[in-house]
C-alpha positions as CSV (number, residue, x, y, z in Angstrom):
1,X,0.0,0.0,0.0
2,X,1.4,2.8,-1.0
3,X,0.8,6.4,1.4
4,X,-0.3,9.4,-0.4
5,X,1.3,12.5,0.2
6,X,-0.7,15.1,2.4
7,X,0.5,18.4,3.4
8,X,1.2,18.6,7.0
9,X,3.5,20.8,8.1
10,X,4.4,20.1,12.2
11,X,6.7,23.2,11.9
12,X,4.0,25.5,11.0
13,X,2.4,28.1,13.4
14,X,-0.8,27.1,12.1
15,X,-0.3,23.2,13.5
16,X,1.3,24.0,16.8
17,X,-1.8,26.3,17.0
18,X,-4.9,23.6,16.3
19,X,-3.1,20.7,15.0
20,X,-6.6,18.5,15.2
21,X,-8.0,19.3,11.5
22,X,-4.6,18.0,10.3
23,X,-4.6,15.0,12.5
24,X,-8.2,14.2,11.4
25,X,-7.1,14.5,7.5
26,X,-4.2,12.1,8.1
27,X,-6.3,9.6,10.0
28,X,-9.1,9.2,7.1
29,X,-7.0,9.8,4.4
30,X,-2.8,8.8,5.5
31,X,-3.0,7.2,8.8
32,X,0.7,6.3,8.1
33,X,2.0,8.9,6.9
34,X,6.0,9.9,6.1
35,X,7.0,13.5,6.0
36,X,10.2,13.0,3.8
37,X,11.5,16.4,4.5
38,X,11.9,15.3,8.1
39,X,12.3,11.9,7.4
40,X,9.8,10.7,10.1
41,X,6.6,8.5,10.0
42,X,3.1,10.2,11.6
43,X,0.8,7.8,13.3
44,X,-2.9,9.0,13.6
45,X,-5.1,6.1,14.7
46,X,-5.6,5.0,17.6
47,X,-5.2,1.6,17.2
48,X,-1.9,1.9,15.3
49,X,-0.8,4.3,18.0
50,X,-1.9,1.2,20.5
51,X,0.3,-1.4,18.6
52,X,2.9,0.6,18.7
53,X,3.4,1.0,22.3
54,X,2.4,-2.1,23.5
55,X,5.2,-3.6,20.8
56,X,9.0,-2.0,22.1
57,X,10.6,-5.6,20.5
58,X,8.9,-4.0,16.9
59,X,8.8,-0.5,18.0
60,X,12.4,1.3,19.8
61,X,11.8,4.2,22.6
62,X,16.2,3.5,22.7
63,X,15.9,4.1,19.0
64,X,13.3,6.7,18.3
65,X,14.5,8.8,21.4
66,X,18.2,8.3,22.8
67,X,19.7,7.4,18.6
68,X,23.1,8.2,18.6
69,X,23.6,10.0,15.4
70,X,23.9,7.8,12.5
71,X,22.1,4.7,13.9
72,X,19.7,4.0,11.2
73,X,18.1,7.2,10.1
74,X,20.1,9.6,8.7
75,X,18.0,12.3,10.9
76,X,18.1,10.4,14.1
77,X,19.7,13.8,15.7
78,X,16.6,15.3,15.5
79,X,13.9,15.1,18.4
80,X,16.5,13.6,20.5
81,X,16.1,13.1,24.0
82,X,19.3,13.5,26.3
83,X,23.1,13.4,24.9
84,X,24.6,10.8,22.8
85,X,25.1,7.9,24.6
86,X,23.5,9.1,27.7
87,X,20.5,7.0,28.8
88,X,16.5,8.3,30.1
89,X,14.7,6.4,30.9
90,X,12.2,7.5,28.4
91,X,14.7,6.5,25.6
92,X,15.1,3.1,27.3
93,X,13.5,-0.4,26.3
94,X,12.9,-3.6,28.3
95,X,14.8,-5.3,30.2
96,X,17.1,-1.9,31.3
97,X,13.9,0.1,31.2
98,X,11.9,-1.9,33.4
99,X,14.9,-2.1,36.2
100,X,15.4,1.8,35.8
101,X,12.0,2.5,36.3
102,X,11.3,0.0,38.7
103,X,14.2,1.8,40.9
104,X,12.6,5.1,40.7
105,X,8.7,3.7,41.6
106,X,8.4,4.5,44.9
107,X,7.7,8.3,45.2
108,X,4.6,7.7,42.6
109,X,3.0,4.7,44.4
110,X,-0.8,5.7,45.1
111,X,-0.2,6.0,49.2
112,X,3.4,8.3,48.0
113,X,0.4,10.5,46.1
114,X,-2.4,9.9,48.6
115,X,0.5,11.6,51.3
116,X,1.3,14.2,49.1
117,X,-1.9,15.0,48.4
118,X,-2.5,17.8,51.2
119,X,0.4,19.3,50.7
120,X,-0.8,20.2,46.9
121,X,-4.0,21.3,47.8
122,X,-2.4,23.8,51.0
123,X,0.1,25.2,47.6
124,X,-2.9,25.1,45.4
125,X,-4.9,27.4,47.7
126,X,-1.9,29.9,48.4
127,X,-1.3,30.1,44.9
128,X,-5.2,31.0,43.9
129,X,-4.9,33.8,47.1
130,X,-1.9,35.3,44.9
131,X,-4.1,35.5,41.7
132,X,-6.6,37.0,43.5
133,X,-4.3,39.9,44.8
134,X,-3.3,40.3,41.1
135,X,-3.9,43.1,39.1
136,X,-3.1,41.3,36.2
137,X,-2.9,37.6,36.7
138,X,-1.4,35.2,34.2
139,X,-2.8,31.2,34.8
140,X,0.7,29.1,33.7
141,X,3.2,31.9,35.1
142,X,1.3,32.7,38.5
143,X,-0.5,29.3,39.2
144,X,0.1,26.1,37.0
145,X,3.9,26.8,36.5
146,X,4.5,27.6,39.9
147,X,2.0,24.7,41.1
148,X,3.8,22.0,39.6
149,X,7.4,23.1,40.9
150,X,6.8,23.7,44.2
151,X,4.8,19.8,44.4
152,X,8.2,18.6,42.6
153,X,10.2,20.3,44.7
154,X,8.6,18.3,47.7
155,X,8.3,15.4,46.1
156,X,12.3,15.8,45.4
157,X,12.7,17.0,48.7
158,X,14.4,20.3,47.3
159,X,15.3,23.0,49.4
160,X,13.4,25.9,49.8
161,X,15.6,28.6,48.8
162,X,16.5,26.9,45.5
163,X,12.6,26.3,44.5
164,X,12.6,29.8,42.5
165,X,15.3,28.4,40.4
166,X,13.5,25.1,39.2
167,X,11.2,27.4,36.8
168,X,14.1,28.5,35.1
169,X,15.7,25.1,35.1
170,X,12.5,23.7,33.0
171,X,12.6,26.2,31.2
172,X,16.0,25.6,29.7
173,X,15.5,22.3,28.9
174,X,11.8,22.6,27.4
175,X,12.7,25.1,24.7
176,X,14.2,21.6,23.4
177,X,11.1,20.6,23.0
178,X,10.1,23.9,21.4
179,X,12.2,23.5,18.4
180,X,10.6,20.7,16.6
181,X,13.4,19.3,14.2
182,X,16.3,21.1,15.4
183,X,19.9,19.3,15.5
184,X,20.9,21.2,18.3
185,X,21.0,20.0,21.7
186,X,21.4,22.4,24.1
187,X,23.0,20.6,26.9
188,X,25.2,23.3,27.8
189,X,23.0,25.7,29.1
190,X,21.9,25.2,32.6
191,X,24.9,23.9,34.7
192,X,23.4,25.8,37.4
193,X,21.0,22.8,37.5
194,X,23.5,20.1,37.1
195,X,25.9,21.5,39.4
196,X,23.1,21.3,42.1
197,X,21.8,18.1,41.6
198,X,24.9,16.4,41.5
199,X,26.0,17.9,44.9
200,X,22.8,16.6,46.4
201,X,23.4,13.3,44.7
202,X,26.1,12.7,46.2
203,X,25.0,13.9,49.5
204,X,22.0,11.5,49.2
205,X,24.1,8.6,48.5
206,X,25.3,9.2,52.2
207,X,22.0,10.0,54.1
208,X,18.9,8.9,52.0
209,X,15.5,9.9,52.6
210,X,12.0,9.0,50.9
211,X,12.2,11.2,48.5
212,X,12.5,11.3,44.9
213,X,16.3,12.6,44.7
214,X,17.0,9.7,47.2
215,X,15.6,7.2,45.2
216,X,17.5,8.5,41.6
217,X,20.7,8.5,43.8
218,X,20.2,5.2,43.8
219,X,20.1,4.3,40.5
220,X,23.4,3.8,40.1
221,X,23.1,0.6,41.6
222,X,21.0,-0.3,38.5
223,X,23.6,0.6,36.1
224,X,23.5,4.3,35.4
225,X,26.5,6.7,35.0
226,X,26.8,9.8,36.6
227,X,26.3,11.7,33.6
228,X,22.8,9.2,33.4
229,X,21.7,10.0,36.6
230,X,21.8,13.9,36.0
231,X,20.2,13.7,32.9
232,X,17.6,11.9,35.0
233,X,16.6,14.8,37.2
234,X,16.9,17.0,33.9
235,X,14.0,14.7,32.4
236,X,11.8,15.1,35.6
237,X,11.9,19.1,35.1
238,X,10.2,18.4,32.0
239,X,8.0,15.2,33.0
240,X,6.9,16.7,36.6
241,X,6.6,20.3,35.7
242,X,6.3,21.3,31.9
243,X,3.8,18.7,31.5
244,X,1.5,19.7,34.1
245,X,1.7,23.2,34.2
246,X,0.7,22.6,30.1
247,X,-2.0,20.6,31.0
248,X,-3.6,23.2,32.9
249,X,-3.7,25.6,30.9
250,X,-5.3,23.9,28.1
251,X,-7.8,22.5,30.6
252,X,-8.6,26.5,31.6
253,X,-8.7,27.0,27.5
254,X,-11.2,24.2,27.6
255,X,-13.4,26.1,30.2
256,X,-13.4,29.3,28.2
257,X,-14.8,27.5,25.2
258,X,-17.4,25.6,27.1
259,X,-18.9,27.8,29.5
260,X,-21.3,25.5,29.9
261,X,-18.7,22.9,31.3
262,X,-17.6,26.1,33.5
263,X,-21.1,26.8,34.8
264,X,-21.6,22.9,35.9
265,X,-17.8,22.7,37.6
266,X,-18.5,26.0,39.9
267,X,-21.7,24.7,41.3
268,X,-20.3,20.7,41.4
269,X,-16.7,20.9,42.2
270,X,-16.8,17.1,42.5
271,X,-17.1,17.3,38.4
272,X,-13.1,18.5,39.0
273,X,-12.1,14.5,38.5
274,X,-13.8,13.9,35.2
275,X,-13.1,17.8,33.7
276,X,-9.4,16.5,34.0
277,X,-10.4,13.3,32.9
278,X,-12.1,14.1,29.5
279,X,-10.0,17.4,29.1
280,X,-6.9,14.7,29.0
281,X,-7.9,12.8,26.0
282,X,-9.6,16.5,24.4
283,X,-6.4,18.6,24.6
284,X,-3.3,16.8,26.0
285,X,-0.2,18.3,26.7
286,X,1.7,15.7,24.9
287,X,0.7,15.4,21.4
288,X,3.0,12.6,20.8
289,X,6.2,11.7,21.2
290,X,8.9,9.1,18.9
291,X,9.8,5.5,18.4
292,X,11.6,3.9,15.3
293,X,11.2,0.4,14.0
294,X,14.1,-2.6,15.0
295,X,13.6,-3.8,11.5
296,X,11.8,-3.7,8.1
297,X,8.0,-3.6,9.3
298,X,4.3,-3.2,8.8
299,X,1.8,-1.1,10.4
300,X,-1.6,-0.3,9.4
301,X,-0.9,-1.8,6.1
302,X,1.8,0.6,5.5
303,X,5.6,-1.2,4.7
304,X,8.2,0.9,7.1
305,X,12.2,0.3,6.6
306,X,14.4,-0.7,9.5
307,X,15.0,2.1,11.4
308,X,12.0,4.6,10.6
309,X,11.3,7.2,12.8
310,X,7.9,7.2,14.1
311,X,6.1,10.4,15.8
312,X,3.3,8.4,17.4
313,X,0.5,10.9,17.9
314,X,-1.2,10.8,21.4
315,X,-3.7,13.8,20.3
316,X,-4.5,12.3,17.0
317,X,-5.3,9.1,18.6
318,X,-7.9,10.6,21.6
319,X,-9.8,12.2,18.9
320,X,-10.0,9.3,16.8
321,X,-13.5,8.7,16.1
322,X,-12.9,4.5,15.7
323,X,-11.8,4.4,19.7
324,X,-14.2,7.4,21.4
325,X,-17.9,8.1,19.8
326,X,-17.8,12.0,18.5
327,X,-14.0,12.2,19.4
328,X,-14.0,15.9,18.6
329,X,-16.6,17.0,21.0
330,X,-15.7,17.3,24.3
331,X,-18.1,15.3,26.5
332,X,-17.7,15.5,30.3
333,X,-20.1,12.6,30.8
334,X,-17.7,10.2,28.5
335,X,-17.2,6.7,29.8
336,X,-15.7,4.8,29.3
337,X,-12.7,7.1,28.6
338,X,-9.2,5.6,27.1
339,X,-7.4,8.2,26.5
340,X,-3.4,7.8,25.8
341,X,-2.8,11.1,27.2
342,X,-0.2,8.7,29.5
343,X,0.9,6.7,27.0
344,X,0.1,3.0,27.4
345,X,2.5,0.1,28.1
346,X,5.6,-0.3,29.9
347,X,5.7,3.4,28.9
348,X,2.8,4.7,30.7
349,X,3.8,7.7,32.6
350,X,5.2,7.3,35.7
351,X,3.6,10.3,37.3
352,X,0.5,10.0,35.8
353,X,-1.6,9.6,39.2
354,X,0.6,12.7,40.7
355,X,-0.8,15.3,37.8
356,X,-4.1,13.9,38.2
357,X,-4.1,14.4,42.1
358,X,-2.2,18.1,40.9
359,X,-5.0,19.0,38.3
360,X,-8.1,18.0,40.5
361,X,-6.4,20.5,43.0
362,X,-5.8,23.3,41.6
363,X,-9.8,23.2,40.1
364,X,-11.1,22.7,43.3
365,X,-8.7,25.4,44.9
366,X,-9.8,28.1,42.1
367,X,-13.9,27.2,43.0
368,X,-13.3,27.3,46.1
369,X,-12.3,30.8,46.4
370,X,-13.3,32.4,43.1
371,X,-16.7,33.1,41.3
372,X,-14.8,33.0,38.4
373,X,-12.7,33.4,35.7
374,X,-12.2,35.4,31.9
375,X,-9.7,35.6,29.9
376,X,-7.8,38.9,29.7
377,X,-6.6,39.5,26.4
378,X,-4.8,37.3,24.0
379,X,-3.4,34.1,25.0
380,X,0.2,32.7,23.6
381,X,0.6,28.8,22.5
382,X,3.5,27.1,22.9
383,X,5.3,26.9,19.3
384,X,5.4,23.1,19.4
385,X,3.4,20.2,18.0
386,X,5.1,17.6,21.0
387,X,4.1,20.0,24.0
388,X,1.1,21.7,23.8
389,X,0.1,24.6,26.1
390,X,0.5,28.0,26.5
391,X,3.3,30.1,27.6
392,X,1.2,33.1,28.5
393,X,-2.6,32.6,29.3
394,X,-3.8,36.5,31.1
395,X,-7.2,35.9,33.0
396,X,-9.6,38.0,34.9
397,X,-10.6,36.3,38.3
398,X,-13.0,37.4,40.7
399,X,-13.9,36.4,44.1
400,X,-16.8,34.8,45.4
């Protein structure tokens, strides 16, 4: 079967801006779908998207993220995710994957969460007080950013007076993200960060705690450098802050173009669980991210060469009208509801019950206190199809 060409472009502003027309084309028309310019595969469907990550012996997170340069694809530099020859666990398949994660699992167990839980709703509360003293209040930089820093600074068990810094931290190594198909990796910026986390490595390697820096000390006992371990705690920035803070601003998007979703929230804050729910598989704050094939392959009738890279599309797939009925309409009564806003498989995001417990929070904390909220003015997405959100997002809030 041979894939016709369509023209989607995931470098232009238009796609980082509403890339869900363009998935919708590629899923009825190119499900599997190569971009030659970019040398990468698109995968719409969900069920493609499913058989993909439930297959790493087929599919390669090692090879589609962590690819040295020249391994297979002549563009495996791009979308690359830590330095050559330095493995994340994200870029990591089974066996060494499952023993990496596996030594990191504790400080996202349910009762780790379920603990942590009060702590995020105390922040969440202070947080909503500040917007409310705001003259001009901005949702990610005065509440989801600074939400889901401070939580990952507990859960790390960071220090108080470095918390300011962890913004800027993510914030270095996000705009990686930002620059879809760039060769650059910007490594060198942010020794700051590295510099700190390896002193308190090390210090945690002599007195250990239960928290999450203790337990990525620790790693090294499951075969990871030094150089491994820090690119680690760089990952986390991004996976336990960028993420989230994304995430809720696309759910507050969400609200402002269904006031009628608003209306029910504020008078049943108890809707909080499923608005996060069903705003997960609607807007998702990763759209997809990459794998590459261990050899020559098939997938959705489509013949792939060894070594393809694949941009398996998270937000294609929850719209996908074959898995979720009316996929484009955003339902807050949906059940059942399986969304890959996590991923699925041995890949399924490690923190996934933490940015739930974070996003049901920070809801309730805002009805709690407010009668409201507007937008004020123009907000700015992210230039990114990978992570979607917005970088500014001005509101008008208003107590109750």
């Amino acid at each position: 079967m041979e894939v016709p060409h369509r023209p989607f472009d995931p470098d232009h502003p238009s796609t980082a801006a509403d890339p869900y027309p363009g998935y919708r084309l590629l899923r009825e028309q190119a499900p599997v779908s190569h971009l030659p310019d970019h040398d990468l595969w698109l995968v719409t469907r969900h069920a493609d998207v499913v058989e993909v990550l439930s297959d790493p012996a087929r599919f390669s997170s090692r090879l589609g993220m962590g690819a040295d340069p020249g391994e297979h694809s002549p563009r495996s530099v791009d979308y690359r995710i830590g330095a050559p020859g330095v493995r994340v666990l994200i870029a990591t398949d089974p066996p060494e994957h499952t023993r990496l994660r596996r030594a990191v699992l504790a400080p996202f167990s349910r009762s780790a969460v379920a603990k942590l839980t009060p702590k995020i709703e105390e922040v969440a509360r202070g947080l909503v007080a500040g917007l409310l003293a705001n003259p001009e209040p901005d949702m990610y930089r005065d509440f989801a950013s600074p939400l889901a820093v401070l939580v990952l600074a507990d859960l790390l068990g960071v220090d108080a007076e470095v918390r300011e810094e962890f913004m800027q931290w993510a914030a270095v190594i996000t705009d990686d993200l930002d620059l879809i198909g760039s060769p650059e990796f910007r490594l060198g910026r942010g020794y700051d960060m590295f510099r700190y986390f390896y002193s308190e490595i090390r210090r945690r390697k002599q007195d250990p705690g239960d928290d999450l820096l203790s337990a990525v000390a620790a790693t090294d006992e499951a075969g990871l450098s030094s150089h491994e371990v820090l690119a680690f705690c760089a990952f986390l920035l991004v996976a336990g802050i960028e993420t989230t803070a994304n995430l809720f601003t696309n759910i507050i998007d969400i609200l402002f173009r269904h006031p009628e979703v608003m209306e029910r929230l504020w008078a049943d804050p108890d809707l909080a669980e499923a608005v996060v729910e069903e705003s997960l598989r609607f807007d998702t704050s990763v759209q997809g991210l990459w794998r590459a094939t261990v050899t020559e392959d098939r997938l959705g009738g489509v013949a792939l060469p060894a070594g393809a890279r694949l941009l398996v599309l998270f937000g294609s797939a929850n719209r996908d009208d074959e898995a979720f009925a009316d996929g484009n309409t955003f339902d807050l009564d949906r059940s059942p509801n399986p969304h890959l806003a996590f991923g699925h498989g041995h890949h399924r995001c490690l923190g996934a019950g933490l940015a739930k417990a974070e996003l049901v929070a920070a809801l309730k904390a805002l009805i709690e206190v407010s009668g409201g909220i507007a937008p004020r003015g123009p907000s700015v997405r992210r230039n990114s199809l990978v992570l979607r959100g917005f970088a500014a997002q001005p509101v008008t809030i208003w107590p109750r």
